[in-house]
C-alpha positions in Angstrom: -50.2 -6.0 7.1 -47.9 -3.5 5.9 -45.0 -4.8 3.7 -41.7 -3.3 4.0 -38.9 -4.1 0.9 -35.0 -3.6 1.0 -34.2 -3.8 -2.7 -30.1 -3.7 -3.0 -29.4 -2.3 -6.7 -25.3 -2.0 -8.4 -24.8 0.8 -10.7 -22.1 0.0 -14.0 -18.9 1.0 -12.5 -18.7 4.9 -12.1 -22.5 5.5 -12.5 -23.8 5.5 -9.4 -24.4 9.0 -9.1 -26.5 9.0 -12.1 -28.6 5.9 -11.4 -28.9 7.4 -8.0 -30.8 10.9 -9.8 -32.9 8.7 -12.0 -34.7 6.8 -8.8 -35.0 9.9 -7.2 -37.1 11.4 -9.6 -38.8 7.8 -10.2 -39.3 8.0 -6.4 -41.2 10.9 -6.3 -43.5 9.8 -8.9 -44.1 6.6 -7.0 -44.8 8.1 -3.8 -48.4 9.6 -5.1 -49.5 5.8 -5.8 -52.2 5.3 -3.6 -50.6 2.8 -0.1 -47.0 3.8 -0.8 -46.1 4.7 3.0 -41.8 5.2 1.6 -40.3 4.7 -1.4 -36.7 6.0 -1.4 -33.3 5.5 -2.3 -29.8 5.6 -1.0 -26.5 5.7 -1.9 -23.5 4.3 -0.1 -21.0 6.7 1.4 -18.2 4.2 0.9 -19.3 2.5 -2.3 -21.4 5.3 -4.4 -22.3 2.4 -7.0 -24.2 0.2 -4.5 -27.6 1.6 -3.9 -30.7 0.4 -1.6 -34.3 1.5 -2.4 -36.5 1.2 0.7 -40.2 0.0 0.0 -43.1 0.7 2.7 -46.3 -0.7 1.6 -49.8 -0.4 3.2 -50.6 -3.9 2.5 -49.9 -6.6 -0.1 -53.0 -5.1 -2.6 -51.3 -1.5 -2.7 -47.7 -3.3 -3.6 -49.8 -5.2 -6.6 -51.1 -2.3 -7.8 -47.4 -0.5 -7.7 -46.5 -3.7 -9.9 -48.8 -3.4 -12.7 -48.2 0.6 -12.9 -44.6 -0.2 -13.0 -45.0 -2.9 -16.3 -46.4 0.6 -17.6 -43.2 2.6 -16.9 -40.1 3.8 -19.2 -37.3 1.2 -19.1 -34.1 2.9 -16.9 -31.9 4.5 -18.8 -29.6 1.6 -20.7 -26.0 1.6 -19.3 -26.8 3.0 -15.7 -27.9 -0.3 -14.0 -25.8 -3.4 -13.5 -27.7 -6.8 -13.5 -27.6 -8.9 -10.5 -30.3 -6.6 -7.8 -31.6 -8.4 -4.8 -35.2 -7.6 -3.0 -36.3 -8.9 0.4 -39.7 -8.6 1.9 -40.5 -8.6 4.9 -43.8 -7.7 7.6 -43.7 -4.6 9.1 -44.8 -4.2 12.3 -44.4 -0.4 13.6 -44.2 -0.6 17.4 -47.2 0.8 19.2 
């Protein structure tokens, strides 16, 4: 079963447009992990520090595999992020 995550992420006041650059270039480096159907993020028009990162996952095994490569990966830059993100899972079911 696929997987599908909406992660909702808040950017320190004014530093949206640089947390929003740093996931892009994470995002293309986790788009060559094996099962990773979409990884990208997005940047309101109305709030530039609010961000969503949207997750498509082949099934639950590729997603575990994503988490232990990203225990491997470089902190974000300090100062960028704002605590308090918020991830939902949910099944995907692409209509047919």
């Amino acid at each position: 079963m696929k997987l599908r995550l909406v992660v909702s992420i808040s950017a320190e006041p004014g530093k949206g447009n640089e947390l929003a650059a740093v996931y892009r270039e994470r995002c293309a480096d986790v788009m060559q992990e094996p099962g990773c159907e979409q990884f990208e993020v997005f940047q309101s028009v109305v709030n530039p520090d609010k961000l969503v990162l949207l997750e498509l996952w082949r099934d639950q095994a590729a997603l575990d595999v994503h988490a232990g490569v990203n225990a491997t990966r470089a902190p974000l830059p300090p100062g960028l992020r704002a605590p308090g993100s918020v991830r939902e899972d949910y099944a995907y079911t692409p209509k047919v």
